[in-house]
C-alpha positions as CSV (number, residue, x, y, z in Angstrom):
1,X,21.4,-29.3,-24.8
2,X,22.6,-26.1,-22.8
3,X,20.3,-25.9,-20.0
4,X,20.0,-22.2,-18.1
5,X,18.7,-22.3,-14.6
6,X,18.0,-19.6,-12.6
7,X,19.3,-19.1,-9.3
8,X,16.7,-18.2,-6.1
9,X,19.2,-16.7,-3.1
10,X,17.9,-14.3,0.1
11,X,20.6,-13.0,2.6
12,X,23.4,-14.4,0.9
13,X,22.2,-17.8,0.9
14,X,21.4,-19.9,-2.1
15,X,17.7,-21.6,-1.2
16,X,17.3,-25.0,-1.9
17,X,14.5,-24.6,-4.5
18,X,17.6,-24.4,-7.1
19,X,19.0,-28.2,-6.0
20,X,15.6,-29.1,-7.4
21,X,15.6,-27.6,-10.5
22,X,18.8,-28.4,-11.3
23,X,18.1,-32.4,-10.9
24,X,15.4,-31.6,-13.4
25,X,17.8,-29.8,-15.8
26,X,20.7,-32.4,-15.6
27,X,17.8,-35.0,-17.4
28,X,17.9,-32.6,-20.0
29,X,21.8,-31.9,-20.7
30,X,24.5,-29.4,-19.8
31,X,23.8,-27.4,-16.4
32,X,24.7,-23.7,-16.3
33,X,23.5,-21.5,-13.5
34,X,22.1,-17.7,-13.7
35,X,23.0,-15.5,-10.1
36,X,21.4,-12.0,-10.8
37,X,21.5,-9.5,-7.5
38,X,23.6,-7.4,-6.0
39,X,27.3,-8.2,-4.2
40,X,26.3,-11.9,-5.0
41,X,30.1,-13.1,-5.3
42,X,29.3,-15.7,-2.0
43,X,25.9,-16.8,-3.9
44,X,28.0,-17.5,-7.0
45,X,30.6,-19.2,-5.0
46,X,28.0,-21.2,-3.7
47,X,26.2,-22.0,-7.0
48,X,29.9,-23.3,-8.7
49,X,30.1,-26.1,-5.7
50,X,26.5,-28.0,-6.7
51,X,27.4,-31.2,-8.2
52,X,27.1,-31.4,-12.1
53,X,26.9,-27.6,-12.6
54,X,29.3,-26.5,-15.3
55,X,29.3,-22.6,-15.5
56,X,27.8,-19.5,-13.6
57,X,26.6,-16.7,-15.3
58,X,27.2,-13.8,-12.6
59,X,24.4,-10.5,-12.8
60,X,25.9,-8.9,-10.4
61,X,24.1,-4.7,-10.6
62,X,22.1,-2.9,-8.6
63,X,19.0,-3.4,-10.9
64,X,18.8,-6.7,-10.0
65,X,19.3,-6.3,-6.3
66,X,15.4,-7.1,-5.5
67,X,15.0,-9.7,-8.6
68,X,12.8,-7.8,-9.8
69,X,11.1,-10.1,-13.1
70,X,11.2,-7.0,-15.0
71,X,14.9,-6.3,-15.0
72,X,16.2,-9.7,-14.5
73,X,14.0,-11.2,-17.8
74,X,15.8,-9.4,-20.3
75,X,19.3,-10.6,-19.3
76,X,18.1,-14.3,-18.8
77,X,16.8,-14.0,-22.8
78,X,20.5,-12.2,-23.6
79,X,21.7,-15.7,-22.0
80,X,19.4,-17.7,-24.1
81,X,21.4,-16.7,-27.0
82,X,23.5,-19.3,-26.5
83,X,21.4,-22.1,-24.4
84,X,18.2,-24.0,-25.4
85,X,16.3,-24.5,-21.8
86,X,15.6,-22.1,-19.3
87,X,14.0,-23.9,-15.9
88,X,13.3,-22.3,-12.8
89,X,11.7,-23.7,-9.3
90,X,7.7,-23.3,-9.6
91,X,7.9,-20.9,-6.7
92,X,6.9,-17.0,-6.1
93,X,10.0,-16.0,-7.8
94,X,10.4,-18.5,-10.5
95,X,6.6,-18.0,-11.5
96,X,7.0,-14.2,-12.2
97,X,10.0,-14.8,-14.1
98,X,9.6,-17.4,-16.5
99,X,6.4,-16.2,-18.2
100,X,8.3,-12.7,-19.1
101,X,11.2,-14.5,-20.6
102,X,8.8,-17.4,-22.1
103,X,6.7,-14.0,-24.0
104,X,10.2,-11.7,-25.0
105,X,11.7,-15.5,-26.7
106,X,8.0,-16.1,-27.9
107,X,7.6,-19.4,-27.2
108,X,5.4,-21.6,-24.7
109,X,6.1,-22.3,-21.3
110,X,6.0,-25.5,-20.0
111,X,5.2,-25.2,-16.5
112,X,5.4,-26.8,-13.0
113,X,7.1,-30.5,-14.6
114,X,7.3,-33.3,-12.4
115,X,9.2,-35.2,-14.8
116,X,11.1,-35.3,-17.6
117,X,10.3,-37.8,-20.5
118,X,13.1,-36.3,-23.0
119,X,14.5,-33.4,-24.2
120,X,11.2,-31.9,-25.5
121,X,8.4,-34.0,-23.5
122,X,7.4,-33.4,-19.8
123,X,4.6,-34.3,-17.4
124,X,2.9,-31.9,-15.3
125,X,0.0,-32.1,-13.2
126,X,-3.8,-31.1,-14.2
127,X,-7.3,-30.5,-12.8
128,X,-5.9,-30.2,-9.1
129,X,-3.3,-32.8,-9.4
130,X,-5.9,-35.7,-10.1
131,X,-4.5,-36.5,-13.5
132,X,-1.1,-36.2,-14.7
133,X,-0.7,-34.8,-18.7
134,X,2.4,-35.7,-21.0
135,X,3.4,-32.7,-23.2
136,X,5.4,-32.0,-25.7
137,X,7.2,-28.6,-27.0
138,X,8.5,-28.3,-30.3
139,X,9.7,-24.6,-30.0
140,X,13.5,-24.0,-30.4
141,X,14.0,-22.4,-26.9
142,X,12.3,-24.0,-24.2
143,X,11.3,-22.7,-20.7
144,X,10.3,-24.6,-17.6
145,X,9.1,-24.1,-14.5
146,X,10.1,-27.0,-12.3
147,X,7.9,-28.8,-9.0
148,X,10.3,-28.8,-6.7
149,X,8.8,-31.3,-4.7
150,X,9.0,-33.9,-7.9
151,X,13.0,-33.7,-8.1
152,X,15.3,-34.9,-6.1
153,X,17.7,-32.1,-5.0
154,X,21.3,-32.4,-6.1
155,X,24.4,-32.7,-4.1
156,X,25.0,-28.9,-2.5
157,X,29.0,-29.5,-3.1
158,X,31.3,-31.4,-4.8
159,X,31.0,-29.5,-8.0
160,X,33.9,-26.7,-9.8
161,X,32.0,-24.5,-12.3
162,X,33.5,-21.8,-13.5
163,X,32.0,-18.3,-12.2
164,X,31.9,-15.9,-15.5
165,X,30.4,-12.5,-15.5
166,X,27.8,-11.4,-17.6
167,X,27.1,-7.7,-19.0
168,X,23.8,-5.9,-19.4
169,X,22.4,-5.1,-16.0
170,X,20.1,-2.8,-16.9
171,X,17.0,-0.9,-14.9
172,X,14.3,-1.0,-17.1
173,X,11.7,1.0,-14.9
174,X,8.8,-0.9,-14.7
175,X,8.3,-1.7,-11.7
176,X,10.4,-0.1,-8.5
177,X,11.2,-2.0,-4.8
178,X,8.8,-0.6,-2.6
179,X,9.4,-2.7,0.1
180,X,9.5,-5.8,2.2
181,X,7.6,-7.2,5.0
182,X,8.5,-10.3,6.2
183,X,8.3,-12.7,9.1
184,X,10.6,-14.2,10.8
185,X,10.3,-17.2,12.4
186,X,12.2,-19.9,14.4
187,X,10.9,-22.8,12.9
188,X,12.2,-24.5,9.1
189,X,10.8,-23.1,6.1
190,X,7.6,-24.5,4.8
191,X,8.7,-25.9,1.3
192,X,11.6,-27.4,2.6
193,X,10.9,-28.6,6.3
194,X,10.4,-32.5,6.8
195,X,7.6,-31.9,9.5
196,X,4.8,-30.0,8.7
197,X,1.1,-29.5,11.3
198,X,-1.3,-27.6,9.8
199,X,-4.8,-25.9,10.6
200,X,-7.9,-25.7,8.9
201,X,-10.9,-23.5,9.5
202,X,-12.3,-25.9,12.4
203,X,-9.7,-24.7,14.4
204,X,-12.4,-21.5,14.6
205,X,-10.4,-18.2,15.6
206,X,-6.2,-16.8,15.0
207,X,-6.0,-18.0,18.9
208,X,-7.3,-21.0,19.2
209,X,-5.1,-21.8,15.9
210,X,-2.1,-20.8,18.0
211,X,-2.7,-22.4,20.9
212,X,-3.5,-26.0,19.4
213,X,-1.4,-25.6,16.6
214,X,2.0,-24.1,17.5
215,X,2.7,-26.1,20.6
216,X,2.4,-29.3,18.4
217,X,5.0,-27.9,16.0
218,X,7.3,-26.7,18.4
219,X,7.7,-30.4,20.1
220,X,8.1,-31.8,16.8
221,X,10.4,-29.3,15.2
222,X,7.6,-28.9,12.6
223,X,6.8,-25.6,10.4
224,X,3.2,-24.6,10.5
225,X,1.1,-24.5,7.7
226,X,-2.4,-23.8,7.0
227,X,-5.4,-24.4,4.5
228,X,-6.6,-21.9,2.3
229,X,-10.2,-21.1,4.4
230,X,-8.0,-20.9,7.7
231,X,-5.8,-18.2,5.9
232,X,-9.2,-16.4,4.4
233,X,-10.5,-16.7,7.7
234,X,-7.4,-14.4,9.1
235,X,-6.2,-17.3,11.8
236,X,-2.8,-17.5,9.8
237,X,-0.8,-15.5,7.5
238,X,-0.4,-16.0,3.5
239,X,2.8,-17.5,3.3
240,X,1.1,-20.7,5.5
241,X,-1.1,-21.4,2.7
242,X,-0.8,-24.8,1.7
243,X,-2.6,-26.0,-1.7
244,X,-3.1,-25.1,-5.3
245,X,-3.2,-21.6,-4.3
246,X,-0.4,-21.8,-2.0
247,X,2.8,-23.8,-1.2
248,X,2.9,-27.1,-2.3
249,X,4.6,-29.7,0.4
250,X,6.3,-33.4,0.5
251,X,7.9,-33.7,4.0
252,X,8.1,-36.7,6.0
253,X,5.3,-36.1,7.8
254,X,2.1,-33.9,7.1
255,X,-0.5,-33.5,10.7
256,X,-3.8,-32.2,9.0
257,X,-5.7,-31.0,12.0
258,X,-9.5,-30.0,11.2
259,X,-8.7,-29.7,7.7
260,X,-11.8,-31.1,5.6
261,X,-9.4,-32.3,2.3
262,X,-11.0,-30.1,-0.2
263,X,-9.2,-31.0,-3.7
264,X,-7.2,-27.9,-3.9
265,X,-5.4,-28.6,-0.6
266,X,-4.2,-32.0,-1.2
267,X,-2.9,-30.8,-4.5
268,X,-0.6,-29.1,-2.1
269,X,0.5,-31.8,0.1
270,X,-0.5,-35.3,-1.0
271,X,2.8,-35.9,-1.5
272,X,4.0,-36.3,1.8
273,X,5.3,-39.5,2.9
274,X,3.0,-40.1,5.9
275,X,-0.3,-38.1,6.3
276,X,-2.2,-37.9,9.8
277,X,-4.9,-36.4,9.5
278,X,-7.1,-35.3,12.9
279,X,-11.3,-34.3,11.8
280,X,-14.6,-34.9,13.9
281,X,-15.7,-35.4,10.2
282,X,-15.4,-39.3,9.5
283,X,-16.6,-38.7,6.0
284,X,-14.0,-35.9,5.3
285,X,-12.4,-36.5,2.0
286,X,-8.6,-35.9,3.8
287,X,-8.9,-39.7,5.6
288,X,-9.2,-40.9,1.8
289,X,-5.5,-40.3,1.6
290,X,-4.2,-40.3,5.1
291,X,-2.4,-42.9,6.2
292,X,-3.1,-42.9,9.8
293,X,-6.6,-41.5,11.2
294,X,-8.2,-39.6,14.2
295,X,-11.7,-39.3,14.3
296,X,-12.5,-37.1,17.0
297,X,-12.8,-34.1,18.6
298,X,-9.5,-31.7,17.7
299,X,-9.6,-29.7,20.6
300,X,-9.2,-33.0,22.8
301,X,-7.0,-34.8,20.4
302,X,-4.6,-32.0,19.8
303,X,-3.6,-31.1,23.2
304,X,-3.0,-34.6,24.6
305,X,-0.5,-35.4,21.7
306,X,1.1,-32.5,22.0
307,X,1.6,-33.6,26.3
308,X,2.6,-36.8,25.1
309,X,5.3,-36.5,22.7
């Protein structure tokens, strides 16, 4: 099988959401890569050097400078022509794009995998993440979204694809780049950092989040994260969200502080390798999978931790 797999890249640097994916496409067959943007030569460059890719399909127009679903679908399809999988990460970008090129091929998607049985059987998680479904697709063309967090991510050199240009860059105008507002921060990316502390509503205002919160994640190198009430509550932005909702999470370590463990935020991050979790809350579902609890009060707990690391 000729498996497709779409590139994610910002600023001229491939993001490791793609190692993942790729993992998950090699169990399937042949790799080929898809770079759409604009001046992406260095992202391609990059794309031929992961181990066990074998060609990389190079958009390279203004129309897809922003990756914008609507313009970058049809050429992916074009591509299908000659390939039988399409996967993409199961993140922001890989979610909007799939389903369009899953409806113009008029098949099924398969989404958010955590494994791969065969060529045409999958698991993927259910109801929250509490039970696991095996599926099987018996269309022609098959497209994937992959759980990046399920995969291991494959070697970021030591591979020689060949970079080959593809036509059909097109704008098909229905939808325009408005614009982009974005934060910047210091600390590793949430998806991909191996230290995580994150805030729940307990914490009870924006500051007191920032004053318990980032001072721990600062002396461990740790990206911040957040449950979905904090972020409804306004005491962190959207892109902290961690849960069904939002990011889902496997670092090393995950610091739950005042987060209750409703089901929809351990979907996001049960899968981290150690889970602390700090709650006054004895009876709070998040100690039923931590691995090492503190039952007291956060505003105590937090500060002295954070003076003694």
């Amino acid at each position: 099988m000729k498996c497709l797999v779409l590139v994610e890249h910002e600023g001229g640097q491939l993001k490791d959401a793609t190692l993942a994916a790729v993992t998950a496409a090699a169990r399937l067959g042949e790799v080929h890569l898809l770079v759409a943007g604009s001046d992406v030569g260095p992202v391609a460059e990059q794309a031929a050097r992961i181990a066990g890719v074998g060609k990389v399909h190079v958009g390279d127009d203004a129309a897809f400078q922003h990756a914008l679903a609507e313009n970058v679908a049809p050429l992916a399809v074009q591509l299908m022509e000659s390939h039988d999988v399409f996967l993409a990460a199961a993140t922001t970008t890989g979610k909007n794009i799939a389903p369009r090129i899953a409806a113009l091929l008029d098949v099924m998607q398969v989404s958010d995998i955590l494994s791969v049985e065969s060529e045409d059987t999958f698991t993927r998680p259910i109801y929250a993440g509490n039970a696991i479904a095996t599926v099987r697709s018996s269309d022609a063309k098959k497209v994937i979204t992959v759980r990046t967090t399920a995969f291991e991510k494959a070697d970021a050199e030591g591979g020689s694809g060949t970079i080959e240009q593809v036509g059909g860059g097109s704008n098909v105008g229905l939808s325009t780049f408005v614009g982009l507002e974005a934060e910047h921060s210091e600390r590793p990316e949430l998806t991909s950092a191996k230290f995580i502390v994150s805030g729940g509503r307990a914490l009870g205002s924006a500051e007191q989040f920032h004053a318990l919160i980032d001072p721990l994640a600062d002396k461990l190198g740790a990206a911040v994260g957040a449950s979905r009430a904090a972020v409804d509550a306004g005491y962190a932005p959207n892109d902290y969200q961690v849960g069904q909702t939002g990011k889902i999470v496997a670092p090393d370590l995950y610091i739950a502080v005042g987060i209750s463990g409703a089901i929809q935020h351990l979907a996001g991050m049960k899968d981290a390798k150690t889970i602390v979790a700090i709650n006054k809350d004895e009876d709070a579902p998040i100690f039923q999978i931590a691995d090492v609890g503190l039952v007291g009060d956060l505003f105590k707990i937090v500060p002295e931790l954070t003076e003694k690391l």
